[in-house]
Residue, then its C-alpha position, 0 to 999 in steps of 0.5 A: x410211360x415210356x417204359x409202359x410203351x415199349x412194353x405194349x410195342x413188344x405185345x405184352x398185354x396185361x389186365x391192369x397195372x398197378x403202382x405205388x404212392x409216387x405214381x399216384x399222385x402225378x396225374x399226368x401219369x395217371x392221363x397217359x394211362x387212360x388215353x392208352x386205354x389201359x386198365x390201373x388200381x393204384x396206391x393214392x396218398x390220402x392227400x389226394x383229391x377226388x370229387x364224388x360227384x361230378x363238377x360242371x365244367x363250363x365251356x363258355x361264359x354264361x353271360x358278359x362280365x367285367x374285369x378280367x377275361x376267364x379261361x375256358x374251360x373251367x369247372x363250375x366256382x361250386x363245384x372246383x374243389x375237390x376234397x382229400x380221399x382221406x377226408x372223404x372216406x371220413x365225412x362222405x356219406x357214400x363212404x362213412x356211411x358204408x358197410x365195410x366189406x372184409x377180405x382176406x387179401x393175402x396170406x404171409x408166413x405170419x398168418x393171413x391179412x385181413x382188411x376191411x374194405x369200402x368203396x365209392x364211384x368218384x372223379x379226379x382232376x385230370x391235366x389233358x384239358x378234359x379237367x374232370x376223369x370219367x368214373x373211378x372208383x376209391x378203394x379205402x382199405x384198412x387192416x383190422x388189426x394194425x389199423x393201418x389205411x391203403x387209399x386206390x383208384x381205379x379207373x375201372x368200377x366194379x359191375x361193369x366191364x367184367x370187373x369186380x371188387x375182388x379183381x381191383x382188390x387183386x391187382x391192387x394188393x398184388x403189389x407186394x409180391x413184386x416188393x418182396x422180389x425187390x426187397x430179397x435181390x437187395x437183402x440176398x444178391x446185392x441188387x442195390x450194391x453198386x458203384x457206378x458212372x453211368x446207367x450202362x454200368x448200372x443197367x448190367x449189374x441189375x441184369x446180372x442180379x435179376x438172372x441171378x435171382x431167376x436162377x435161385x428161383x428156379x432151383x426152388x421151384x425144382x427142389x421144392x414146388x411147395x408155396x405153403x408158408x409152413x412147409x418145412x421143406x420151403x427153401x429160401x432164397x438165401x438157401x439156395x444162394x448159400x448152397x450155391x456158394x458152397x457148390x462153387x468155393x469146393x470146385x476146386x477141393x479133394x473130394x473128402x472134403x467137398x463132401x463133407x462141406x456140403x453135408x454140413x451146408x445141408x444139415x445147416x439148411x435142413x436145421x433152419x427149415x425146421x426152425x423156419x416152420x416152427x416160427x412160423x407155426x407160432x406166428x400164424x398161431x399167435x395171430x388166429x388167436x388175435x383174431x377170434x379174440x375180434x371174433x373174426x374167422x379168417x377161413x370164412x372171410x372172402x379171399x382176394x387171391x386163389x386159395x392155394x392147392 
């Protein structure tokens, strides 16, 4: 939350934030966003528990009883427990019930995803003394080809407040895009390479990596402004790291020889775009046909991002 705070002091303002599995299942984390008042859609682990209807809590004693003293507030005996997201998405009636709505969440090199999606107004348990959330609503996601489930929450609901499905299913999904920032400063820049006695030390290096890493993309974005995946002119980040390498190895160099290293670098380059495109071509290829065999159009389905120019 701290790091949530500073960014709201420094007037940065975002549409809702988004996380993974390990933040959430901490419920306070969950509490501090909504006392900030701060929109959120993220990853749950199927062991999280959620009501679908709301439980009564009980203020007071309804009457005297004996033994020991009973803390209030409390939820009702009837209503206080919760059942697992997975078991509700299972056995709810709200959900099991429900017409799976399919989304094209996003697009990759290998060809579109495509996830069917249902959704339920729920309420969690919460730690700041309320014991029960307002309305959230419980995204069950599952890919139709892998078969693999992505449970969220939200403590926004669709139809209300300017939000839809498609916005939560945005947010929520939007997450990769930083995973595969994080994935190629480790695999390219040596991000998670390093040896260190103290956060001082660790804090500069990841903000050497992170400049590094906005410097590769920025020559991208000036070579080729492309983002289609088959475009065989898409540099790489590894590309450009090697390209960048070779710049600064022939500093030094007659001339004669720089050239000719960096006509080789560039015939290495031009040789594994070609290669890039047609394993891709293939791939996206392979998986359209895996699809109209489930007889499902991906280029009809609803995308959850804008369709790119």
């Amino acid at each position: 939350m701290m790091l949530i705070d500073e960014s709201m002091a420094d007037g940065i303002v975002v549409k809702a934030w988004t996380f993974d599995e390990l933040y959430g299942r901490d419920g306070q984390f969950l509490d501090g966003l909504d006392q900030r008042k701060q929109a959120f859609v993220g990853e749950v682990p199927p062991n999280f528990y959620a009501w679908t209807r709301k439980p009564k809590v009980l203020r007071k004693a309804a009457r005297k009883t004996k033994g020991r003293r009973k803390k209030f507030p409390r939820l009702a005996d009837r209503d206080a427990k919760a059942c697992q997201v997975q078991n509700l998405a299972r056995y709810s009636p709200g959900l099991s019930s429900q017409t799976p709505q399919r989304y094209r969440v996003r697009d990759s090199h290998k060809g579109p995803e495509v996830w069917e999606v249902r959704w339920h107004v729920v309420y969690r348990k919460t730690h700041d003394g309320r014991l029960v959330s307002s309305q959230c609503t419980l995204i069950v996601a599952e890919n139709v080809r892998t078969g693999e489930v992505k449970y969220f929450i939200s403590n926004r609901v669709p139809g209300r407040g300017g939000w839809t499905l498609r916005e939560l299913l945005r947010v929520a999904f939007g997450r990769w895009k930083v995973e595969a920032c994080f994935r190629e400063a480790k695999e390219e820049l040596g991000w998670d390479h390093f040896e260190c006695r103290g956060w001082g030390c660790v804090h500069r290096h990841m903000i050497v990596t992170i400049v590094s890493q906005l410097f590769c993309a920025r020559v991208r974005y000036q070579m080729c402004r492309s983002e289609v995946v088959t475009d065989a002119q898409r540099l790489t980040l590894e590309q450009v790291r090697r390209a960048t390498n070779m710049v600064i190895r022939c500093i030094g160099l007659p001339r004669q020889v720089r050239e000719a290293q960096y006509e080789a670098e560039l015939n290495r380059i031009v040789y594994y775009q070609r290669r890039n495109a047609e394993a891709s071509y293939h791939h996206r290829r392979k998986r359209f046909a895996a699809y109209r065999a489930m007889g499902i159009d991906p280029d009809t389905i609803k995308r959850v991002e804008p369709k790119s120019p």
